[in-house]
N, C-alpha and C positions, 0 to 999 in steps of 0.2 A: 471308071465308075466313081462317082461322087460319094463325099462323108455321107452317112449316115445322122438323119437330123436327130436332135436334142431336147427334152420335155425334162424340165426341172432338174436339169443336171445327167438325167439318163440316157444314152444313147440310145435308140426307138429304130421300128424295121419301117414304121408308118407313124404317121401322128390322128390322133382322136380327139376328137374336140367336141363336149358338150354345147351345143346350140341350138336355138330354138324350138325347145322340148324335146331333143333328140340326140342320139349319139352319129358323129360324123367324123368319114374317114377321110381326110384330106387331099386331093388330088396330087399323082407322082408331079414336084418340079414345084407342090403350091408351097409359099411363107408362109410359117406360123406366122411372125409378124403382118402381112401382110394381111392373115385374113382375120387375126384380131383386131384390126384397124378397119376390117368393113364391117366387124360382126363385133363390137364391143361387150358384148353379153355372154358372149363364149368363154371357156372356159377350157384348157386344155387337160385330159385326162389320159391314165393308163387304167385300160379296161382291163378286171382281175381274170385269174385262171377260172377256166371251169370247176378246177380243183375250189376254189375259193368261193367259186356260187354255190356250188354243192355241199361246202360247211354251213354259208351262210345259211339253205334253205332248211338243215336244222334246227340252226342256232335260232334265240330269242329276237336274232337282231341281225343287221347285217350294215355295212360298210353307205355311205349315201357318196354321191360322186366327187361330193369335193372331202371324204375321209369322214366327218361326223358320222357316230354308231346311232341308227335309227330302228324302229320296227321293218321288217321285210317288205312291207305293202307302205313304208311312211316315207315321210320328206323330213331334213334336218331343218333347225331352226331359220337357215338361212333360203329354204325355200328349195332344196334339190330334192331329187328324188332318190331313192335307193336304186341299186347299181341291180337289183332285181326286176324292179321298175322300169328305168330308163332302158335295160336292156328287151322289154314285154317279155319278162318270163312269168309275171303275176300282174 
């Protein structure tokens, strides 16, 4: 069995990738590199715990995909959506 790929230093069981308006799971055997190279607008992400949607959907705020603290229902300055969002839980 092959390593196990890598997302910002962490070793991952799958890779996630925010891409066009969507969260996506990478197919077994695809390149991150490869498919940031067809999909330049992608963004690679670790989707949080349930434990961590479940704080968020008390809190004031909640976490947007690329880490900026937004509204639950908002997008950070740079245009993403919160991980509440992106996932359609709101």
């Amino acid at each position: 069995m092959g390593a196990k790929p890598e997302v910002g230093g962490k070793t991952v069981e799958k890779i996630n990738v925010y891409s066009e308006g969507r969260i996506r799971t990478l197919k077994a055997g695809m390149n991150l590199a490869e498919y940031l190279a067809k999909h330049p607008g992608a963004i690679p992400v670790e989707v949080p715990t349930m434990d961590e949607l479940q704080g968020w959907s008390s809190d004031s705020g909640c976490d947007a995909i690329d880490g900026c603290w937004v509204e639950p229902d908002g997008e950070c300055r740079h245009g993403f959506p919160s991980w509440l969002v992106a996932l359609g839980m709101i």
